[in-house]
N, C-alpha and C positions, 0 to 999 in steps of 0.2 A: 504494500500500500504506500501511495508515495506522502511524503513527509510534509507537512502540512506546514507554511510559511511561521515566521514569528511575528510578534507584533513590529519588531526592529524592522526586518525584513519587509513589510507592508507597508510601514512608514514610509519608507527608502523608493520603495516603489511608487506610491504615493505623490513624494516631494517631482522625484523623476518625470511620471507622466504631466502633472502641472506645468512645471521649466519644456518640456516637449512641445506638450497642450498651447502652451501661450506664446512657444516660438514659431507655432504653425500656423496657426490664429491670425497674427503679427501679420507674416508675409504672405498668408494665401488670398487673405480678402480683400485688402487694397490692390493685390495686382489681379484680382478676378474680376472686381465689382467698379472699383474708381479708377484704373488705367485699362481695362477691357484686355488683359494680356492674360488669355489660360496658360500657353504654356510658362509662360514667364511664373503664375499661379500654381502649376503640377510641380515645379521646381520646387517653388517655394515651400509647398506642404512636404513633399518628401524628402529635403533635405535635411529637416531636424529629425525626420522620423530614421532615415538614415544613420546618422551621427550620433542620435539622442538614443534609440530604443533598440533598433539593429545591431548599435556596435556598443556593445559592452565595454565603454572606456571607463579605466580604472580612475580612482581617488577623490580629491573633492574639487567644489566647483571652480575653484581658480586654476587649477590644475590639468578639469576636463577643460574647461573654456581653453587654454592653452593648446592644448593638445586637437582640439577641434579646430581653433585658427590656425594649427601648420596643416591640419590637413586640407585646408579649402585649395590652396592651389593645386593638390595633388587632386581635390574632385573634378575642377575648371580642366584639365588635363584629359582626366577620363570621358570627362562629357565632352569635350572638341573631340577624341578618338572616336568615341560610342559614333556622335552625327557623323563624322566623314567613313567609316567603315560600315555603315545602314546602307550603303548602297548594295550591296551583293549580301544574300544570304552567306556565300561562303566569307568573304571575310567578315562580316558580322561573329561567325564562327570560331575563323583564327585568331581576332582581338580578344574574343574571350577568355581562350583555351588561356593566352597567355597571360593576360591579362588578371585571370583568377588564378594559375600559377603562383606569378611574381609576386601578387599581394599575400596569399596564404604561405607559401615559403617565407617571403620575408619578413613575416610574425614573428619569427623565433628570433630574430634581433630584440626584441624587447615586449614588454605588454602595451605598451602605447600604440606601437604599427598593430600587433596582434588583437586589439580594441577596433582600432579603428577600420580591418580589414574586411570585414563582413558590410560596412555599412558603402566601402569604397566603390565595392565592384555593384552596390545599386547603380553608381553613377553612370557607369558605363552599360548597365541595363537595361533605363530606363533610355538610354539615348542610341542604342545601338536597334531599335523597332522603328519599320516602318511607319510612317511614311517618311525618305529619303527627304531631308528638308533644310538644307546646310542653311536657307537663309534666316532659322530661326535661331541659331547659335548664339545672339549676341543676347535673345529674351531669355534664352535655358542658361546662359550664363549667368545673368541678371538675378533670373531665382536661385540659382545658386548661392550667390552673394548676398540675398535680402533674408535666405533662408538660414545660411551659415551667420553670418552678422545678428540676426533676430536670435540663434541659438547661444554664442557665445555670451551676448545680453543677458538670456536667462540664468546660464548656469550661474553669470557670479551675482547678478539680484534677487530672482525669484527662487527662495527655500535653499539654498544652496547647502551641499553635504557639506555639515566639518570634515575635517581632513583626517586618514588613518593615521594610527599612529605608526611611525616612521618605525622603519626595520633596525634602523641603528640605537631607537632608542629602547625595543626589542632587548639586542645585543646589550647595551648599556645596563637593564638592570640586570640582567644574566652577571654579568661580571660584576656588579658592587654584591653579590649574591655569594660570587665566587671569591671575592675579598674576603669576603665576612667570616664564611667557609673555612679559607684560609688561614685567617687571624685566629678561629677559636681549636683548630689544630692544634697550636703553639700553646696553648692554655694549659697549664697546670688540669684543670678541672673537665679537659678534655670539651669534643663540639659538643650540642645542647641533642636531646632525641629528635628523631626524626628529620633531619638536617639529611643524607644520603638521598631520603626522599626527595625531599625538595630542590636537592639539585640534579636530580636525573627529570624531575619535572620538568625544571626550567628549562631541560636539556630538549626536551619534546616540547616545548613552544615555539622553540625555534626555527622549526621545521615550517617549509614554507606552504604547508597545507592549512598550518594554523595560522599562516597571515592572512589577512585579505588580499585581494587582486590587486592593489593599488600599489601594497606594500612591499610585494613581492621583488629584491634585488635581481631581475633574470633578464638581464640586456646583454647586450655584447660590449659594450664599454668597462671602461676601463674601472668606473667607480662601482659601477653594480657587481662589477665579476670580483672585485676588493671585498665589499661588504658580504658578498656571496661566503667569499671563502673566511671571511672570519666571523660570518654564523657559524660557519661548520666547524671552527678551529675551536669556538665557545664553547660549543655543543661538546663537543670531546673534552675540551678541558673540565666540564660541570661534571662528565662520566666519570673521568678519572679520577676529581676530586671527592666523588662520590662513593669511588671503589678504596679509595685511602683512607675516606673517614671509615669504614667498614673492617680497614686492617689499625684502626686507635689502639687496639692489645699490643702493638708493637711498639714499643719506646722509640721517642726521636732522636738521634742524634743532633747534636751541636751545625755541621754541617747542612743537614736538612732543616731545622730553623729556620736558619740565616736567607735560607734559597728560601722556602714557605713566607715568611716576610719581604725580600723580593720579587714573590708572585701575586703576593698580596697588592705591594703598592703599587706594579704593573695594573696589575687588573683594576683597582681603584683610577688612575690615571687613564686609561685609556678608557674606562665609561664617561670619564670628566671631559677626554676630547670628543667623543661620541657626542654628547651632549652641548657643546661648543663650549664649554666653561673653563678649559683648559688647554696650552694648545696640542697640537699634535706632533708628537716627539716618537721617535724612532726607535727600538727594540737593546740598542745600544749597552746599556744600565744591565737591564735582565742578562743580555748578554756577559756581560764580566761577571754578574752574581755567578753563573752559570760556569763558568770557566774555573772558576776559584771554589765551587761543588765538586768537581771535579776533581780537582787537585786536591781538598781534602780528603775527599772520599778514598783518592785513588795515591795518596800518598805513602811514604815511607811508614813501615806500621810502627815502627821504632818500641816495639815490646807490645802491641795493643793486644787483648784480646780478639783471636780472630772474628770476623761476624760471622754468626747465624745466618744461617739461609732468607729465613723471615726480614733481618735488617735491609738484607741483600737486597730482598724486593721491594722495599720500601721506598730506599735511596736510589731503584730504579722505577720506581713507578713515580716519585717527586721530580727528578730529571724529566720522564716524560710530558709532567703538567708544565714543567717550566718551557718547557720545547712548544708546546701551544701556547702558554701564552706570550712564548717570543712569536707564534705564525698570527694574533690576533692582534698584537701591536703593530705587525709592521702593513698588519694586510688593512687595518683602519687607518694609519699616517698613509697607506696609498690613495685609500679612497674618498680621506680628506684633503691632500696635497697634492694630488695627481704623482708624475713620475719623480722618482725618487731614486739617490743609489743603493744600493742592495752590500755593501760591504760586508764580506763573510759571511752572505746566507746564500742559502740555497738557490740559484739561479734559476733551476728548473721548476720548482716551487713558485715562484710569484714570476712567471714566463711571459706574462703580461704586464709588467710595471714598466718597462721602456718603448711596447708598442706601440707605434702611431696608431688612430682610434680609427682609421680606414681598413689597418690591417687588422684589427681587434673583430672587428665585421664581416671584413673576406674571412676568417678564420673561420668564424662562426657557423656564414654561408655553404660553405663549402665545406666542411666537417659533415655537416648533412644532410650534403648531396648524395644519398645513398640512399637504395634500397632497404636498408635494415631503419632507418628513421624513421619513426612516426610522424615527422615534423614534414618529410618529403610524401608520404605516402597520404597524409591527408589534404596536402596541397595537391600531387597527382589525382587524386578521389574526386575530389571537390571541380577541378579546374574541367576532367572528364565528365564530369557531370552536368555541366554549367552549359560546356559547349552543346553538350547532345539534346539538354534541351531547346539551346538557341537553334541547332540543325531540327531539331522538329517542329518547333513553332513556327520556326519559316516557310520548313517544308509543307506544313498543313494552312498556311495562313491564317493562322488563329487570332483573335479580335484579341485585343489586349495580352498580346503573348508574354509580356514581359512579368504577368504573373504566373507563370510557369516556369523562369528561372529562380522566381522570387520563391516560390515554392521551393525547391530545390537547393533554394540558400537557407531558407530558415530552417528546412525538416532534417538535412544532411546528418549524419550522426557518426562516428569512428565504427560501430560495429553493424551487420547486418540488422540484428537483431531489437536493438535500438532504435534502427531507422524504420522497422516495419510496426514498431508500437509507437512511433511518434505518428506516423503515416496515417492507421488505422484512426489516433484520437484525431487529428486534422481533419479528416474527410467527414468524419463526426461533424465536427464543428463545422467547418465549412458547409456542408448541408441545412445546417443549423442556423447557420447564420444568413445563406443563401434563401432559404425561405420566408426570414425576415425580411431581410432586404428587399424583396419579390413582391411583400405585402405593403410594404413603402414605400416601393414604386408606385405601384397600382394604387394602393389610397392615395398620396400625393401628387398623382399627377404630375405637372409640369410647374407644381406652385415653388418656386425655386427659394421662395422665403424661409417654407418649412426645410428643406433641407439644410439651409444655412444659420438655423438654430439650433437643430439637431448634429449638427458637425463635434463641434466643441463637445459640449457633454460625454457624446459616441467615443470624442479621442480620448478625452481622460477616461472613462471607464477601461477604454480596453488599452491603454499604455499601464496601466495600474494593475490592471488581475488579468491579462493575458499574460504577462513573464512569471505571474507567479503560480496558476492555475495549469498551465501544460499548454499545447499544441490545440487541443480543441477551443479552448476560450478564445483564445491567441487569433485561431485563424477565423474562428466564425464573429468576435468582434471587430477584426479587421475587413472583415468581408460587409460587415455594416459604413465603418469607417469609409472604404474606396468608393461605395455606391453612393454616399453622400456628398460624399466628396467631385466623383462624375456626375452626378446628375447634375450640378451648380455649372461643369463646363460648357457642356454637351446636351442638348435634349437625349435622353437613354429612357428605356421601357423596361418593363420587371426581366425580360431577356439579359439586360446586365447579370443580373444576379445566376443567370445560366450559362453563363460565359464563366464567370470565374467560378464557378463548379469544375467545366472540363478543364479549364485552366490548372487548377488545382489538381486533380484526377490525374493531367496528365503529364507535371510538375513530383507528382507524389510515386508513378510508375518510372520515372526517368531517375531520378533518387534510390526507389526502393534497386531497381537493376544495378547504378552503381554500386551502390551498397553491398550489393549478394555478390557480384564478379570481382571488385577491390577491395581486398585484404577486409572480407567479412566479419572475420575475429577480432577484426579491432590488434587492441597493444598487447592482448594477453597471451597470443602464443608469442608475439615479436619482444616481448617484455623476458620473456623466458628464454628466446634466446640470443636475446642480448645479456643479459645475466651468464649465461653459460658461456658465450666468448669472454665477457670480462673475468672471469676465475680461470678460463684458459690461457687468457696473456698475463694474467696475475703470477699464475704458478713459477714460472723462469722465472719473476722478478723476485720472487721472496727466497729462491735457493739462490741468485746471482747477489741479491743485499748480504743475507748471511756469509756468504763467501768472501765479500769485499769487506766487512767488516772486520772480518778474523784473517787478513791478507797481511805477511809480513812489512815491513815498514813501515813510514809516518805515515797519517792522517791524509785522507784524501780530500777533495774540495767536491761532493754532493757526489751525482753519479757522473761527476769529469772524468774521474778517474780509473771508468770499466770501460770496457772496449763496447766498439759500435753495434754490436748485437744487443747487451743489455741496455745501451741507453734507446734502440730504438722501440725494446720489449717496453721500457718504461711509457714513452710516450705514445706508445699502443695500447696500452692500459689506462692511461690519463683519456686518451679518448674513447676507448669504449666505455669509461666509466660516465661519461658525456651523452651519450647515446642512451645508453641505460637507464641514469637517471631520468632521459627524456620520456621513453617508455614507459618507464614506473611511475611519473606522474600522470600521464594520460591515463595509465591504469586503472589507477584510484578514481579516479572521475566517471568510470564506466559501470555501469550495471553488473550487478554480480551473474553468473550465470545459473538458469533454472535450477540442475540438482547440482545436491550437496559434496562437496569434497572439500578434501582438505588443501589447507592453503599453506604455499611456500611465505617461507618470510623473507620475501625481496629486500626488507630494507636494511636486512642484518647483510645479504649480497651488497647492498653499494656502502656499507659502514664498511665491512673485508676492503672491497675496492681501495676507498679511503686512507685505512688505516696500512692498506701495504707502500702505497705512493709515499704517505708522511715517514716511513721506515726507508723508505728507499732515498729520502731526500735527504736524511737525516742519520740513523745510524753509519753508512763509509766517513760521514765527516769527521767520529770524534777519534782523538787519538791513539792507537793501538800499542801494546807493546810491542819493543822488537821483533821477540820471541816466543812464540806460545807452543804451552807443551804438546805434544802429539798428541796424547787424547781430548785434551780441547779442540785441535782442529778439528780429529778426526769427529765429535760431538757437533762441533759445528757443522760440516761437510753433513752428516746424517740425518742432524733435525732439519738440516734446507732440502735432503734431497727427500725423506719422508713428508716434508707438509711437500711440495712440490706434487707429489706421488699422491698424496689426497686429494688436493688440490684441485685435481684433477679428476678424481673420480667424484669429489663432491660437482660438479660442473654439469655435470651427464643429472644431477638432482635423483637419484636412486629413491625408488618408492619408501626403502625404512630407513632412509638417509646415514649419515655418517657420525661418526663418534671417532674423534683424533684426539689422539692420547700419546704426547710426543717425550721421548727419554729425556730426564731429570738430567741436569748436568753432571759433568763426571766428578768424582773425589780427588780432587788435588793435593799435592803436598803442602806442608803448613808455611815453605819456604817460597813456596811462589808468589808473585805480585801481587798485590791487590786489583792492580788496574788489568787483571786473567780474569778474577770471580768478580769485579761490574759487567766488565766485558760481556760474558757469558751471560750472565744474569739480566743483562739488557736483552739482547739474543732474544734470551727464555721468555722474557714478560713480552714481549713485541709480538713472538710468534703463537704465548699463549692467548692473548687476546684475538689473534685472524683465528688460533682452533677455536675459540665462544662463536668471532661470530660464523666462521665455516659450518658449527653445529648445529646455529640458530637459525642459520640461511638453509637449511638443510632437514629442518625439522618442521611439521605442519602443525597446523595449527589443533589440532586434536592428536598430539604425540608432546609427551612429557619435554621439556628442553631441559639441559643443562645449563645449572650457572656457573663460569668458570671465575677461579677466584680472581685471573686478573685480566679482568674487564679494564683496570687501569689504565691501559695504553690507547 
């Protein structure tokens, strides 16, 4: 049963159709009534219906008003291509194919293009239908202009949305959280109860299903892809912090203190430039705390009691918090400062902080020009389906055909399945609202008064409880809305309303066919196996990082220092984890399907992803000993080539999934280094945390999971 609106949600809708309502108002009946210009007037109404109700632009109204004024020249564009390509049905056909392309491809640059993309390719819709009429361009331009100008108007005067709250301010309390966290660690008297809780909470807000649309960091720019990554670097550091408050039975050292007070006023500061309060400063600081952790940790033991295993993990699960929240300082001074130098970090880590923002876009573009994207595949779908309605409408000469691609734009759906229950409630409604309209025709005549009162109220009801009621409200009060709206042009008889019946009908079979022959399933098989190539370029990387970790000599500089094979495994893994994510969002958005089974837990798949790239970035860089004894390598050589070896068979997602349970480090003599048992002991916590989530990713949702102790990393 579908889920019933909230009162928030109604509101919203509410305020919306009104700023629509009164920008259609605005420009349809002084260019109907007092300059005698219809088509100047059909602009005018559809243009806010366009921009305002079609295209889900994100945020509040100064914001949509912005976003609305850059897109008018890109409508004035569509609309001069739509009237000079009306001449031939076939290229009527070819401007669309591409036309709808370009624009649903290029959504995934941002939510702003991907808002505005649904409402663009009206333009080129409504002007690409006979009659061939080039010398009406300067009036369809006209209403363009009176229509987008009267819509901008609205959003910032009339009920205008306050504005989300910003993703960074998100992140900002996340970390005074993670401060706090931090600080009562150090405390004698240990954190206060349920603190673990509340930071794996805050860890799940951040995810960008819990923001709004608005809020959402997912552009290809330089700032959003910064704030992007230091959600995700928060998010981990709240887990880890989370898994350390969980190991408080273990005494702190002197050494972890000093670093836990170093993460603390990192994380304090960098919510304060989050918030502009403070300014934005660079990872620098944490860094030396960081280096001088190390050196204690990994110093001359000069008589100490050897550590415990348990301290072991300790001092490497604190290293790991301090490692994010060096990736959350420097990825917020990027997003606040634009480009910046990177001095002793990871390069391939923030591989975006020196790009020109042209190449940040082709990057993007072209990353998902593939078959396996959903991002391509629904732009393909969509662009197929557009056209073949425009080759049929023509073909048949249908009176108002251009509600047959409109059909087709609004019913479209990612899964078959999806599109044949939006379809069914549509024709519903359409019928529904066809026989209205039918009946006001015929009672009103040709009194064109009555319809020009009845406009208004028709539009706010159905801008209001058609987005929120489904497909049948949607189309059958829309189907009252156009006939009121024609009958004020054009003398029309209740046959209007039997026109856009077949229009619809035949709008709703051109849809449902693409639907069933392009990629029917939607994201959910391509989400599976995109998940399974990214644990297949994962595996190499996480036996070639342990390898390069435990390599004789100094310290290497990220993955500079492995040969061309593993650095290109890495940045094949950075993108299919790109892909994947994109799938597993679409995912979530889709209908569950009829029977029951059990569910893969994808997201513990792109936290693995994650969590191997930040190891790979990060464990070759810190300093190794000369010499490590032979059964340490040989331990290290084994646990990379055994998780490698799962790895991989967790990939393929076996029905009773996996359970990795990787050899304990070896017993060393009491005379060896210290900096031999962090070594290792880093190793161990970095690869037990990929076996939690390799189990979690691997275990359904009606199959007991394992918690493993360290989730830390």
């Amino acid at each position: 049963m579908p889920k019933r609106p909230s009162l928030a949600e109604s509101v919203r809708a509410g305020r919306r159709a009104t700023r629509v309502t009164a920008a259609a108002a605005v420009g349809f009946y002084p260019a109907a009534y007092l300059l005698d210009r219809p088509v100047t007037a059909v602009y005018a109404l559809f243009t806010p219906i366009a921009l305002g109700v079609l295209s889900p632009v994100p945020g509040s109204g100064r914001r949509r008003a912005a976003t609305v004024l850059r897109a008018l020249p890109a409508a004035a564009v569509l609309t001069a291509a739509g009237t000079a390509l009306a001449v031939q049905t076939w290229s009527a056909v070819a401007g669309m194919l591409i036309v709808a392309f370009v624009l649903m491809f290029g959504s995934v640059c941002g939510p702003r293009l991907a808002g505005t993309a649904p409402g663009l390719q009206l333009f080129y819709i409504l002007a690409c239908f006979p009659p061939f009429a080039p010398e009406t361009l300067p009036q369809r331009l006209t209403g363009v202009a009176i229509g987008g100008a009267s819509l901008v108007l609205c959003e910032v005067v009339v009920l205008p949305d306050p504005p989300d709250p910003a993703y960074r301010e998100r992140i900002a309390d996340t970390l005074d959280l993670a401060a706090h966290a931090t600080r009562s660690l150090i405390h004698t008297t240990g954190p206060e109860p349920g603190l673990a809780g509340r930071l794996r909470s805050a860890g799940r807000g951040l995810r960008f299903s819990q923001q709004p649309a608005g809020a959402r960091p997912t552009g290809a720019g330089r700032a959003d892809r910064a704030f992007a990554q230091a959600g995700s670097a928060t998010r981990r550091l709240v887990d880890q912090l989370a898994a350390l408050v969980d190991m408080h039975s273990t005494p702190l050292d002197t050494a972890s203190q000093n670093l836990l007070n170093g993460i603390a006023a990192a994380c304090a500061g960098t919510a304060g430039a989050l918030r502009r309060s403070r300014p934005a400063v660079g990872p620098e600081l944490i860094e030396e705390m960081i280096a001088q952790f190390v050196a204690a940790r990994d110093g001359d033991p000069g008589g100490r009691v050897p550590r415990p295993h348990p301290v072991l993990v300790r001092q490497s699960t604190v290293l790991t918090i301090a490692v994010s929240a060096v990736t959350v300082r420097t990825a917020a001074a990027l997003a606040l400062n634009g480009r910046r130098p990177l001095h002793g970090l990871p390069r391939e880590q923030f591989w975006y902080a020196r790009m020109p923002t042209l190449r940040l876009f082709a990057i993007r573009l072209t990353g998902n020009l593939t078959r396996r994207s959903v991002v391509f595949q629904n732009a393909l779908r969509s662009a197929l389906g557009l056209a073949l309605a425009r080759l049929v409408a023509g073909s048949l000469d249908l009176s108002h055909g251009f509600w047959v691609l409109l059909t087709v734009l609004t019913l479209g759906r990612t899964t078959a399945g999806a599109t044949w229950s939006a379809v069914r409630a549509a024709v519903v409604g359409t019928l529904a609202g066809a026989l209205a309209a039918g009946l006001l025709l015929i009672g009103a005549g040709d009194a064109t008064e009555v319809y020009a009162f009845l406009l208004v109220p028709m539009m706010l009801i159905a801008f209001a409880v058609g987005p929120l009621e489904g497909p049948s409200w949607a189309q059958g009060l829309f189907t009252l809305v156009v006939s009121t709206a024609f009958a004020q042009i054009e003398p029309v008889t209740w046959r209007l309303a039997e026109m856009r019946v077949v229009d619809v009908l035949t709008g709703s079979a051109v849809g449902l066919l693409c639907g069933v022959l392009a990629w029917p399933f939607g994201a959910r098989a391509e989400t599976r196996r995109s998940m399974t190539a990214l644990l297949r370029s994962a595996a190499p990387v996480v036996r070639a990082t342990a390898a390069a970790a435990t390599d004789d000599g100094g310290g290497g500089e990220g993955t500079a220092g492995r040969g061309d094979a593993d650095q290109r495994a890495v940045r094949l893994t950075l993108h299919r984890l790109r892909i994947a994510e994109g799938s597993y969002a679409q995912y979530r958005t889709e209908p569950a399907t009829g029977a029951p089974e059990p569910e893969t837990d994808y997201l513990a798949a792109l936290n693995f992803g994650s969590r191997v790239l930040v190891g790979a970035y990060w464990l070759p860089r810190t300093e190794r000993p000369r010499e490590l004894p032979p059964a340490a390598r040989h331990w290290a050589r084994r646990v990379g080539e055994e998780a490698e070896t799962a790895i991989v068979r967790a990939a393929d997602f076996p029905p009773g999934g996996i359970h990795v349970r990787l050899p304990p480090p070896p017993a060393l003599p009491s005379e060896v280094p210290p900096r031999v048992l962090s070594l290792l002991t880093d190793i161990e916590v970095w690869i037990d945390a990929l076996a939690a989530d390799l189990n979690a990713s691997n275990t359904s949702t009606n199959t007991n999971r394992r918690t493993a102790r360290s989730a830390a990393s």
